[in-house]
Backbone as CSV, one residue per row, in Angstrom:
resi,resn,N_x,N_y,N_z,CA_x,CA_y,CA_z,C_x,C_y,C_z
1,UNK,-9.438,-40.150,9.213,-10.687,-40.800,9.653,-11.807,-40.419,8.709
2,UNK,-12.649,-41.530,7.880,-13.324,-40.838,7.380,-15.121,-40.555,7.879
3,UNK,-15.693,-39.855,7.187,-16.912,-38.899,7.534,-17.655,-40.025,7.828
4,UNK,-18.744,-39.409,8.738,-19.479,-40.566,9.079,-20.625,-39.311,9.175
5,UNK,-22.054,-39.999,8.723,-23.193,-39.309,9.446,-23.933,-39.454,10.716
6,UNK,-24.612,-39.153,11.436,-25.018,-38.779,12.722,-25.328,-40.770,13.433
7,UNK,-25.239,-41.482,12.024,-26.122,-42.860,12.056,-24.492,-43.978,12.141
8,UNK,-23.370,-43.274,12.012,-22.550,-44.485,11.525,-21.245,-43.543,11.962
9,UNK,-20.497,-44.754,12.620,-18.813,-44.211,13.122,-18.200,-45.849,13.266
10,UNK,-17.273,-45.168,13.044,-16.136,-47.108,13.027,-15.993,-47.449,13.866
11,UNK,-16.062,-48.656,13.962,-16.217,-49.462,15.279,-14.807,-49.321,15.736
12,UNK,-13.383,-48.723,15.367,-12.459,-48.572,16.271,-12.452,-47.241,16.533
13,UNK,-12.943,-46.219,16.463,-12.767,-45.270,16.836,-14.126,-44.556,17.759
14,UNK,-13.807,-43.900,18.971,-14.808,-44.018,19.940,-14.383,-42.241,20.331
15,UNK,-15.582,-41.674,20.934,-15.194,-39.826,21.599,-14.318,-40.452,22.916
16,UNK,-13.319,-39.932,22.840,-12.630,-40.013,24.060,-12.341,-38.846,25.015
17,UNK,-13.528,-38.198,24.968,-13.772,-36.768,25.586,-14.012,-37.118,26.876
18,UNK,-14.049,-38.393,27.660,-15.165,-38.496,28.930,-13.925,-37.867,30.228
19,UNK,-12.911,-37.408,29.497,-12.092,-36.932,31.165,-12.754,-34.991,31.131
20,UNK,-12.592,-34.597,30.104,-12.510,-33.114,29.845,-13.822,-32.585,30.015
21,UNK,-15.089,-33.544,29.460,-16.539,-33.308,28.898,-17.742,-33.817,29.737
22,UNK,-18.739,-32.946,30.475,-19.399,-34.127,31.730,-19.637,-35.491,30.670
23,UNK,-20.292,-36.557,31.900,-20.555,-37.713,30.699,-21.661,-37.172,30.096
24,UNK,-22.751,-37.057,30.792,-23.880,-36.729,30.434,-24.101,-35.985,28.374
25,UNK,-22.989,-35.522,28.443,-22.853,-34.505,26.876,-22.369,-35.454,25.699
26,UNK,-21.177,-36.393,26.413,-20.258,-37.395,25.445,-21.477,-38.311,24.984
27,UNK,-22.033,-38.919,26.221,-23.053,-39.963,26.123,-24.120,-39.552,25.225
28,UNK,-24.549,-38.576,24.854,-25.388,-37.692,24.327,-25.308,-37.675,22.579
29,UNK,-23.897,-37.992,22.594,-23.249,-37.868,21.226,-23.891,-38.701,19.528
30,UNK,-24.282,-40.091,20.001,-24.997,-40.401,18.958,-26.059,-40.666,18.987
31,UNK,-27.027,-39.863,20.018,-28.625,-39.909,20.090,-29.135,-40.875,20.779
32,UNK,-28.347,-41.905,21.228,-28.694,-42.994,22.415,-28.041,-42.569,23.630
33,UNK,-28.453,-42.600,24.345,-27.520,-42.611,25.947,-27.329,-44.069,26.655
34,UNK,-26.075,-44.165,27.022,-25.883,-45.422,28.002,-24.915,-44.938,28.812
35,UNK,-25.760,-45.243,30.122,-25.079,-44.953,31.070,-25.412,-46.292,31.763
36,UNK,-24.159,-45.873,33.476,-24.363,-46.981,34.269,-23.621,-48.397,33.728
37,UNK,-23.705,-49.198,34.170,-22.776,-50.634,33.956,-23.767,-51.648,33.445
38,UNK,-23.115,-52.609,32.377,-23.960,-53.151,31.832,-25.314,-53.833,32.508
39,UNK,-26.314,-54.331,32.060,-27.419,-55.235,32.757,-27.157,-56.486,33.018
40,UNK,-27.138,-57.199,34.419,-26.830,-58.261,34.857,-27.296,-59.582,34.039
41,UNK,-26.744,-60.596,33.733,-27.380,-61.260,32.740,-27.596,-62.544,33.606
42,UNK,-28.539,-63.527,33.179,-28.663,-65.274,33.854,-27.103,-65.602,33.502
43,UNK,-27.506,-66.473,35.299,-25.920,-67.261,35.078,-25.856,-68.294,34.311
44,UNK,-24.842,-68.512,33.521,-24.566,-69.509,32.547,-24.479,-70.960,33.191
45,UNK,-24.941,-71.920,32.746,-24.125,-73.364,33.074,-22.852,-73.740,32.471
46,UNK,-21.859,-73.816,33.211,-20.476,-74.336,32.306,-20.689,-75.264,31.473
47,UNK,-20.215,-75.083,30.417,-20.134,-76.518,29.340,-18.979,-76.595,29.070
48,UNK,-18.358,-77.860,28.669,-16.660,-77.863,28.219,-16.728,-77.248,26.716
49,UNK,-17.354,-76.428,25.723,-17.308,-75.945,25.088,-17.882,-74.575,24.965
50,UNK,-17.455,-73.263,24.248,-18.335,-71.895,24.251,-19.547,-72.011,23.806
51,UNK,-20.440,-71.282,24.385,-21.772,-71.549,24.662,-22.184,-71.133,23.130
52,UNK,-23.484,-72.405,22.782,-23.683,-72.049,21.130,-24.848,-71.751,21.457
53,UNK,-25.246,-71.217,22.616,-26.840,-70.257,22.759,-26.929,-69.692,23.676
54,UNK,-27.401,-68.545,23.772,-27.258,-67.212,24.481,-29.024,-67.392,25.092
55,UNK,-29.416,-66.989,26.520,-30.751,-66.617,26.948,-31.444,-65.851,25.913
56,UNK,-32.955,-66.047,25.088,-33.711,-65.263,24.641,-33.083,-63.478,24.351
57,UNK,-33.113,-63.375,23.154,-32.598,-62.050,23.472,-33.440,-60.950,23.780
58,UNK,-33.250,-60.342,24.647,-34.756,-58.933,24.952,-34.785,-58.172,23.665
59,UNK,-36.234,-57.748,24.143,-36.454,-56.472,23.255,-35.342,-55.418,22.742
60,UNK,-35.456,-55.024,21.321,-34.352,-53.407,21.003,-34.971,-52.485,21.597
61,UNK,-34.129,-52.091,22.705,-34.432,-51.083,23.141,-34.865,-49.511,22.084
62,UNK,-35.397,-48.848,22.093,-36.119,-47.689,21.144,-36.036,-46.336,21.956
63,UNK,-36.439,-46.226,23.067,-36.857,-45.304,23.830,-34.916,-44.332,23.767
64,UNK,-35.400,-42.842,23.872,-35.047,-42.168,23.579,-33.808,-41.548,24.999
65,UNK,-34.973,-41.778,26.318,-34.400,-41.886,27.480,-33.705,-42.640,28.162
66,UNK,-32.472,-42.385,29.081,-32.031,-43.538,29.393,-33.079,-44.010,31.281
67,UNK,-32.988,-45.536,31.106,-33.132,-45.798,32.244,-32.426,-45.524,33.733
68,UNK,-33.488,-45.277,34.873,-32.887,-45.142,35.823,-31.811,-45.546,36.486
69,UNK,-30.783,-45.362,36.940,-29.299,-45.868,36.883,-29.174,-45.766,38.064
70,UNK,-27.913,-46.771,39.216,-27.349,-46.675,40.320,-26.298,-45.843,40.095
71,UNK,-26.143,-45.684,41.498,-24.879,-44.120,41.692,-23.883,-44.283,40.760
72,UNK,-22.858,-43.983,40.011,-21.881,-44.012,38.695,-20.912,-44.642,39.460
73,UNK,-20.111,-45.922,38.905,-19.226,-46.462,39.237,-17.527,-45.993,38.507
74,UNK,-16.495,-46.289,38.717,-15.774,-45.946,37.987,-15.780,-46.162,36.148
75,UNK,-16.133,-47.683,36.056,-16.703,-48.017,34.729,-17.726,-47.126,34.289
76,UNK,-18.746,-47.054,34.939,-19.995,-46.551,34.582,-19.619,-45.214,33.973
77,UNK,-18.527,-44.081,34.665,-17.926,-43.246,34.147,-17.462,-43.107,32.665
78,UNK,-16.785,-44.388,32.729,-15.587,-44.546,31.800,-16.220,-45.071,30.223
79,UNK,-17.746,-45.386,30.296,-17.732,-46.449,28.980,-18.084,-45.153,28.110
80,UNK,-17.876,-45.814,26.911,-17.919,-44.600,25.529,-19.273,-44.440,24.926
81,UNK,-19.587,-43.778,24.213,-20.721,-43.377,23.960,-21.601,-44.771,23.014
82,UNK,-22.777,-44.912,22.580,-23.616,-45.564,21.803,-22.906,-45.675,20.406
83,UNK,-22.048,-46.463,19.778,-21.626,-46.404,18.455,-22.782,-46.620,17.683
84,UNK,-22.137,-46.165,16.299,-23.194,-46.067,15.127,-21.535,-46.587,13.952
85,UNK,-22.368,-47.207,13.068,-21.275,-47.823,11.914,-20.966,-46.872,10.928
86,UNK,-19.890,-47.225,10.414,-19.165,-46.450,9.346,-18.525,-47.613,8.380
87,UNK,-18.846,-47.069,6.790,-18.866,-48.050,5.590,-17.279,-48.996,6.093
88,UNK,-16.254,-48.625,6.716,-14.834,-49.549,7.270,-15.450,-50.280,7.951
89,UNK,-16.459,-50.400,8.723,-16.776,-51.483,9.547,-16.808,-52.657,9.200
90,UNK,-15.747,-53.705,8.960,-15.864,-54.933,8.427,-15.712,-55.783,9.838
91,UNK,-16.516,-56.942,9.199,-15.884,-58.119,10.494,-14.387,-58.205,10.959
92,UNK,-14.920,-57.984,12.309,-13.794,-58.594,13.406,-12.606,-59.612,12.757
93,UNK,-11.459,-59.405,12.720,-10.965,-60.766,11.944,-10.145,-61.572,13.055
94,UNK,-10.706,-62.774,12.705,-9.999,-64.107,13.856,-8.553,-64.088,13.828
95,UNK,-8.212,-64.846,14.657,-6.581,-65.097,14.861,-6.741,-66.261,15.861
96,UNK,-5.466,-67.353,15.496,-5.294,-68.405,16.347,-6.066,-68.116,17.784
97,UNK,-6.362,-69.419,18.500,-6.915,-69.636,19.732,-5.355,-69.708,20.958
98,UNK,-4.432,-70.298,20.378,-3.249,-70.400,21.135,-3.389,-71.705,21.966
99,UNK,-2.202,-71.827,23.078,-2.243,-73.467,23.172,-3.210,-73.020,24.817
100,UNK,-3.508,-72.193,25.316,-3.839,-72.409,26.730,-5.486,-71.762,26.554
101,UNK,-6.442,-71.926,25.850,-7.895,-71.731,26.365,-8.186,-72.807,27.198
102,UNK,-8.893,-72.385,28.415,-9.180,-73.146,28.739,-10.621,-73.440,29.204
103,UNK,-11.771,-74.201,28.476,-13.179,-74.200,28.282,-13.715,-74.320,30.212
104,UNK,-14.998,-73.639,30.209,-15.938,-73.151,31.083,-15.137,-72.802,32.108
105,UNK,-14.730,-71.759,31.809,-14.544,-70.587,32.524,-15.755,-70.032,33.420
106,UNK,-15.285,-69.466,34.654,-16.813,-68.892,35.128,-17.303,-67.249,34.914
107,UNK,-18.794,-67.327,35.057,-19.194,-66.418,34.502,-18.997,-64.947,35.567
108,UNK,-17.819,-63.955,34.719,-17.946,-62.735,36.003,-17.198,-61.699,34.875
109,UNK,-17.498,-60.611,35.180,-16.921,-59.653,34.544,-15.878,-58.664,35.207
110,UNK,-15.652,-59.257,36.235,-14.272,-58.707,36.678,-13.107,-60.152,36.723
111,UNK,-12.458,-59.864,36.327,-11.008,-60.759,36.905,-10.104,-60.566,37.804
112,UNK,-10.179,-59.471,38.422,-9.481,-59.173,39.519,-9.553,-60.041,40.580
113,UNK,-8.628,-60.327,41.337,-8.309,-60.904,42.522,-7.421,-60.315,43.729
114,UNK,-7.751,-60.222,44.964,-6.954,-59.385,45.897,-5.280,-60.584,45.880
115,UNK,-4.670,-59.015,45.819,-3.035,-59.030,45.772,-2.627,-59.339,44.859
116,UNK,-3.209,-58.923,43.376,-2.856,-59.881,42.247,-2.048,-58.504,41.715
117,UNK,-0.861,-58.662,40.949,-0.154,-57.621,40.673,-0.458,-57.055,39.005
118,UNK,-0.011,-56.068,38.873,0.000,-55.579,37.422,-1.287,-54.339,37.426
119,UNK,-1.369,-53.322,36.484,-1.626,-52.517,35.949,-3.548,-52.639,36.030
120,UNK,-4.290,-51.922,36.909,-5.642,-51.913,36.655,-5.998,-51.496,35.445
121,UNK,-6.902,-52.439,34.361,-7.470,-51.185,33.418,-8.838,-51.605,33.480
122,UNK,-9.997,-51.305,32.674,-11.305,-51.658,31.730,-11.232,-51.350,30.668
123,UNK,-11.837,-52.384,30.273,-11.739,-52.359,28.768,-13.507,-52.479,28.607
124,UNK,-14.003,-51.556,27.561,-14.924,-51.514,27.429,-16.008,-51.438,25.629
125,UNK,-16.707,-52.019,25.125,-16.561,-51.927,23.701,-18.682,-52.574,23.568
126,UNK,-18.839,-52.579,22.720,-19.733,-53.154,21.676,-19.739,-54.465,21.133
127,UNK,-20.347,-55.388,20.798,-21.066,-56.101,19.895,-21.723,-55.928,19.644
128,UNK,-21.694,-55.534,17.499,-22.338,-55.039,16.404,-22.630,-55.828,15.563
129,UNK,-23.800,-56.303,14.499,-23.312,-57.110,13.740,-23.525,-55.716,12.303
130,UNK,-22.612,-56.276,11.197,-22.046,-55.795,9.996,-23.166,-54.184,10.191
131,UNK,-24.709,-54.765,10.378,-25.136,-53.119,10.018,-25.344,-52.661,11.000
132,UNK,-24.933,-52.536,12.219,-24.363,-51.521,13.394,-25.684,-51.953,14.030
133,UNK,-26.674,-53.041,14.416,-27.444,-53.788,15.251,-26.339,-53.944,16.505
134,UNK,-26.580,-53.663,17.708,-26.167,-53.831,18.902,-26.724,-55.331,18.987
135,UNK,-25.649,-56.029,19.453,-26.251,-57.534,19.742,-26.058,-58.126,21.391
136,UNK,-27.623,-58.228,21.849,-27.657,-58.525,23.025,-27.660,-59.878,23.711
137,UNK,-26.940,-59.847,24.623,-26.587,-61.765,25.442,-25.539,-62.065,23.962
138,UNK,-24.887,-61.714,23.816,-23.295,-62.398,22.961,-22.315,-62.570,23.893
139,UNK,-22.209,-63.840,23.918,-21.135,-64.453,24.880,-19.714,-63.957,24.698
140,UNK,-19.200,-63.299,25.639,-17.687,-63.146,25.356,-16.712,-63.597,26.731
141,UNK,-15.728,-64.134,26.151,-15.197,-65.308,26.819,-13.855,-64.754,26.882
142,UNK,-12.575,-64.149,27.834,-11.650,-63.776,27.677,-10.941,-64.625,28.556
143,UNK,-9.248,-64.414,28.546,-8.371,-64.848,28.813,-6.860,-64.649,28.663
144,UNK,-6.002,-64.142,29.376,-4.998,-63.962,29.345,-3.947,-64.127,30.556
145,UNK,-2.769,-63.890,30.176,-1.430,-64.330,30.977,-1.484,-62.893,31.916
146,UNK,-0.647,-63.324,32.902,-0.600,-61.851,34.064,0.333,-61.263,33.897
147,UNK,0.687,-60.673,34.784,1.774,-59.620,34.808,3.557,-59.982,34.468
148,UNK,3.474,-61.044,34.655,4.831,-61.826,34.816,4.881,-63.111,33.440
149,UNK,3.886,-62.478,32.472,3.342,-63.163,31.520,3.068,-64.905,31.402
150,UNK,2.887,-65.268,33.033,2.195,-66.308,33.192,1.076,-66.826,32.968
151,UNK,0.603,-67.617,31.674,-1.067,-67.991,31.833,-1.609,-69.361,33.155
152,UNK,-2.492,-68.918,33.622,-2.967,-70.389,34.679,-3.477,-71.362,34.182
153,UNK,-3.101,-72.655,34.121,-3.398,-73.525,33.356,-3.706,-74.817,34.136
154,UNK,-3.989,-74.339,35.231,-4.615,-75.128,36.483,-5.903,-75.047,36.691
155,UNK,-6.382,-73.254,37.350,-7.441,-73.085,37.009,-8.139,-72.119,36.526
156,UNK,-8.912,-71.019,37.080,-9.613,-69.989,36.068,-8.732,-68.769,36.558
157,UNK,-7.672,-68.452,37.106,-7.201,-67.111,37.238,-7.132,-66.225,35.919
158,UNK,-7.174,-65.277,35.756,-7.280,-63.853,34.363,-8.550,-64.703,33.487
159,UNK,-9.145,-65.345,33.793,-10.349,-66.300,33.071,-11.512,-66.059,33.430
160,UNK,-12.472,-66.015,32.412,-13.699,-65.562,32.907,-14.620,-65.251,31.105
161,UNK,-16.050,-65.724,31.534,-16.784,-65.090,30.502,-17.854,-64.099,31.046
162,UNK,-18.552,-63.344,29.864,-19.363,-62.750,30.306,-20.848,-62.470,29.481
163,UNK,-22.155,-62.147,29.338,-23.010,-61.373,27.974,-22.880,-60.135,28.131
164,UNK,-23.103,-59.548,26.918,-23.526,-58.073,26.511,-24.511,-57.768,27.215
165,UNK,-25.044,-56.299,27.275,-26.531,-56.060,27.892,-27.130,-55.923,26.762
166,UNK,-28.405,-55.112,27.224,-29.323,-55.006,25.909,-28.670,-53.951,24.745
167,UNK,-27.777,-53.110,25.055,-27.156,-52.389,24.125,-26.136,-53.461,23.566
168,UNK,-25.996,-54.510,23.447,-24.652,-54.748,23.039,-23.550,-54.667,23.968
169,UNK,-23.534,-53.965,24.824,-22.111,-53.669,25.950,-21.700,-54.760,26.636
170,UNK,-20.019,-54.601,26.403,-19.787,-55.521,27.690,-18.549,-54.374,28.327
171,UNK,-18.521,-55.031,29.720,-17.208,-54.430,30.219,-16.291,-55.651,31.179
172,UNK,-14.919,-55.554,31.278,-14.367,-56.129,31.751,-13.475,-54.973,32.439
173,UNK,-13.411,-55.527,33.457,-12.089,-55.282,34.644,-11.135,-56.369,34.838
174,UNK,-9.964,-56.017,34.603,-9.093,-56.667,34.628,-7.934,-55.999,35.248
175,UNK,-5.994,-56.850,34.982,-5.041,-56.401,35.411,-3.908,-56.718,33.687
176,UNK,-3.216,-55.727,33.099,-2.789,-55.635,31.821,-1.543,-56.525,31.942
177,UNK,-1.919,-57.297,30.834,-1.112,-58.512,30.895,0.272,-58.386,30.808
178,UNK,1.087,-59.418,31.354,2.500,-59.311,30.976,2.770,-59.667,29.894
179,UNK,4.293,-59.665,29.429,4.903,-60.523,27.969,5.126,-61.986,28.250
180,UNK,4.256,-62.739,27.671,4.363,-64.061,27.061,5.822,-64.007,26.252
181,UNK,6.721,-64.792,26.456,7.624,-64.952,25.579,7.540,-65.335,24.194
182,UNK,8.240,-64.308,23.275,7.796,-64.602,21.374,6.941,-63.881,21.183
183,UNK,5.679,-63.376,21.803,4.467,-62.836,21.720,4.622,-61.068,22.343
184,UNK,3.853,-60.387,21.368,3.698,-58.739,22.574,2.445,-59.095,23.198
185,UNK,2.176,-57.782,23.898,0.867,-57.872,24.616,0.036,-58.172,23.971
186,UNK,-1.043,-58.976,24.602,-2.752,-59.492,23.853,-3.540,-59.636,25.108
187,UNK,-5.148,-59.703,24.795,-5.671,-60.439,25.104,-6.039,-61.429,24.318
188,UNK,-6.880,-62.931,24.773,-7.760,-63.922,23.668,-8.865,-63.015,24.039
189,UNK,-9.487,-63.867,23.603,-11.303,-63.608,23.817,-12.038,-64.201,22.920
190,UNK,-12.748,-65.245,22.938,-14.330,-65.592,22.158,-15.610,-64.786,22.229
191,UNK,-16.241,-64.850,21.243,-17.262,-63.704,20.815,-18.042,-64.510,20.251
192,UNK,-19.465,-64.630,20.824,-20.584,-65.641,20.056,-21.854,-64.882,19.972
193,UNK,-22.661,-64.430,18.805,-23.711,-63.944,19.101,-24.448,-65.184,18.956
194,UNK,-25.609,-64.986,19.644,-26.728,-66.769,20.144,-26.939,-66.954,19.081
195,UNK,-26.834,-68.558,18.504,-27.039,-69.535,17.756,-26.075,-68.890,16.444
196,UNK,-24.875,-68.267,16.980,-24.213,-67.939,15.942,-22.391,-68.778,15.659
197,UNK,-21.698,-68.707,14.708,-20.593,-68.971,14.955,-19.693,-68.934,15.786
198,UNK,-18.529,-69.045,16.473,-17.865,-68.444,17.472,-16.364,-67.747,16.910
199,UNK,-16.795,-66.269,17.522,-15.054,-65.673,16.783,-14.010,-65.638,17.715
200,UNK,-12.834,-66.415,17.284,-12.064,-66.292,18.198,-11.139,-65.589,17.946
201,UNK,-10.843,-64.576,18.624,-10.032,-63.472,18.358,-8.566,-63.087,19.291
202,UNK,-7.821,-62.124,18.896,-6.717,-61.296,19.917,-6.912,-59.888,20.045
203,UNK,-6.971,-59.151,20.825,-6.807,-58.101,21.300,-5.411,-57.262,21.446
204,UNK,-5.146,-56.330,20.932,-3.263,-55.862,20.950,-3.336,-54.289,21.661
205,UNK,-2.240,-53.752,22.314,-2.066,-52.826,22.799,-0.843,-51.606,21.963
206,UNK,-1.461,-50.236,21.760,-1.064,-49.530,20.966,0.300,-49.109,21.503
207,UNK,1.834,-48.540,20.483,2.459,-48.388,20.899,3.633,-49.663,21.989
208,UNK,3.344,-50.635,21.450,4.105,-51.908,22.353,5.607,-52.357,21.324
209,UNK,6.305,-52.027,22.083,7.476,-52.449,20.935,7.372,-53.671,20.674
210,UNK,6.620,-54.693,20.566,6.673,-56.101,20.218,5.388,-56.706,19.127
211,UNK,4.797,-55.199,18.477,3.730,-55.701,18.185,4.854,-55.539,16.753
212,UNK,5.916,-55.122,16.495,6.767,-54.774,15.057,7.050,-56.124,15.099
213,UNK,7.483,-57.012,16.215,8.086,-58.320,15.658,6.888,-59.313,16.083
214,UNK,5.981,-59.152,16.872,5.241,-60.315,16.267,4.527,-60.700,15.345
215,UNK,4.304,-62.151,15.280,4.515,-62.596,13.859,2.460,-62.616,12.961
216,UNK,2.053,-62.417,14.516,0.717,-62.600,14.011,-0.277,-61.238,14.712
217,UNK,0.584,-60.076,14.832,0.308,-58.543,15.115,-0.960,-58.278,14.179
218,UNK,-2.117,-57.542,14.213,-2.463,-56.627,13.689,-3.184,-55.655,13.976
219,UNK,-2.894,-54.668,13.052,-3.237,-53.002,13.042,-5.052,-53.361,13.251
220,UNK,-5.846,-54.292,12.295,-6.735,-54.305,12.857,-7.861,-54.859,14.214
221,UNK,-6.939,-55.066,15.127,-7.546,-55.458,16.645,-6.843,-54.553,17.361
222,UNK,-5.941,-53.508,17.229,-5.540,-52.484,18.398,-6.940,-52.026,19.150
223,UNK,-6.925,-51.949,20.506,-7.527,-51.355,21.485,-7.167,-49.334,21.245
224,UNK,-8.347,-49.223,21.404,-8.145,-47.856,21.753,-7.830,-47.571,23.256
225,UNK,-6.709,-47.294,23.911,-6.381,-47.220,25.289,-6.012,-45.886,26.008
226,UNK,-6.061,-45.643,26.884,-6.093,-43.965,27.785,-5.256,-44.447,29.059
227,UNK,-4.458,-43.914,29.444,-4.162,-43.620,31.020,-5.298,-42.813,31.519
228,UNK,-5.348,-43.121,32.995,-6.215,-42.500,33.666,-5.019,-42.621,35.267
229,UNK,-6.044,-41.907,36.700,-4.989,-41.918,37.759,-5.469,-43.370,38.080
230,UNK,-6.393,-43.862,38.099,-6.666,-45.304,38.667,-5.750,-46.352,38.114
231,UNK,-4.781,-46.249,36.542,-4.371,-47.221,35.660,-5.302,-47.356,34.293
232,UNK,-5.101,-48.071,33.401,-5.805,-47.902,32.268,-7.395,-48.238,31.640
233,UNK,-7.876,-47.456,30.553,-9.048,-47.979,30.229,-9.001,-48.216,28.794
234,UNK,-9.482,-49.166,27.963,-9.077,-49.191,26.827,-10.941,-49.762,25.976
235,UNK,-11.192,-49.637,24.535,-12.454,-50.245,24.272,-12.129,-50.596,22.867
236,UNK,-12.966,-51.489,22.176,-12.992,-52.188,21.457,-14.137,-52.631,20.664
237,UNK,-15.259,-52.128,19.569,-15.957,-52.958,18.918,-15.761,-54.333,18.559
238,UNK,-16.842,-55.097,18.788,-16.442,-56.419,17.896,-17.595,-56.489,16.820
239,UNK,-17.269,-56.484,15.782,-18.483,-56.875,14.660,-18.184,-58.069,14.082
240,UNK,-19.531,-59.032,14.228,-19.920,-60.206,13.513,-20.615,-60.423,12.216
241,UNK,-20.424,-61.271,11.578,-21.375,-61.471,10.586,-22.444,-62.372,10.866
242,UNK,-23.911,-61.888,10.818,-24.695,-63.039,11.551,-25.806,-63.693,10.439
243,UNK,-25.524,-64.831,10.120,-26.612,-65.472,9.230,-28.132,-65.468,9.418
């Protein structure tokens, strides 16, 4: 891993101290604190296409302190500290959309549904653009097959979009997908910062015997992922290039 100063760390690599270390110390780590679960954003209007504009983006936050926070949720626990960039930080790189997106999805950041089977995790990460700017209200749009590696192609089940808060953060709750046949584990996901391009990307899980034979695998979209007793948590930078 290489050196980074107090200002810059790679967007795949995150302190994964938060079981051993209070949060309060981890969070502490690159001179910003974020705590608590992201900031609720305006609800979107569905469009049959990903949204090519995001609400006004707020102010960069500056202040040194963090804001007053509700009681700590399990997420709220779990998210990783304030990243800072490191010279590897290159754009996110795309990969096919696949045959099942399916446009306006509704807006929620959990996908869970009661009695739905498979593996709890969160996945939790950043939107950066190239010089480690946290980018706030960037639409991210996910989607994947369930446990039995079924995608719904009826209607929005494992479907859903969401924005960043003012840090850049998003989090998702979800259930860890099954095997799609031909394919190892993924998620999709679209990534738009406002009035920007749209990246459409895959998400891969470390250690999957299927990421050796698939055909469109890569080393650079692995999730950083943890067991925990609840089921898993995993996070992810996304960096854009923004004109």
């Amino acid at each position: 891993m290489p050196k980074h100063s107090p200002s810059r760390l790679s967007r795949r690599k995150f302190l994964w101290t938060l079981f051993t270390v209070p949060a309060a110390y981890v969070l502490a780590a690159c001179g910003r604190l974020v705590t608590g679960t992201p900031t609720p954003q305006p609800a979107a209007q569905p469009t049959s296409e990903p949204l090519t504009q995001a609400p006004p983006a707020p102010t960069q936050p500056t202040a040194t302190e963090p804001p007053p926070q509700p009681a700590p949720t399990q997420a709220a626990q779990l998210l990783p500290p304030t990243p800072a960039c490191g010279d590897d930080d290159d754009v996110t790189p795309p990969q096919t959309e696949g045959p099942f997106f399916t446009p306006s999805s509704p807006e929620r950041a959990s996908l869970l549904e009661p009695g739905m089977a498979g593996t709890t995790m969160i996945l939790t990460g950043y939107v950066l653009s190239t010089d480690c700017a946290p980018i706030p209200n960037a639409l991210l749009d996910f989607w994947h097959a369930d446990d039995a590696g079924v995608y719904d192609n009826v209607g929005y089940k494992l479907r859903g979009h969401q924005f960043t808060n003012e840090q850049g953060l998003y989090t998702l709750e979800t259930a860890m997908p099954g095997l799609y046949p031909g394919r190892t584990r993924h998620f999709h996901v679209k990534v738009q910062a406002p009035h920007q391009p749209i990246l459409t990307t895959q998400l891969y899980f470390p250690g999957e015997p299927g990421n050796q034979t698939d055909s469109i695998f890569s080393q650079e979209l692995l999730m950083d992922v943890q067991d925990t007793a609840d089921g898993k948590v995993a996070a992810f930078n996304f960096v854009l290039a923004i004109s």
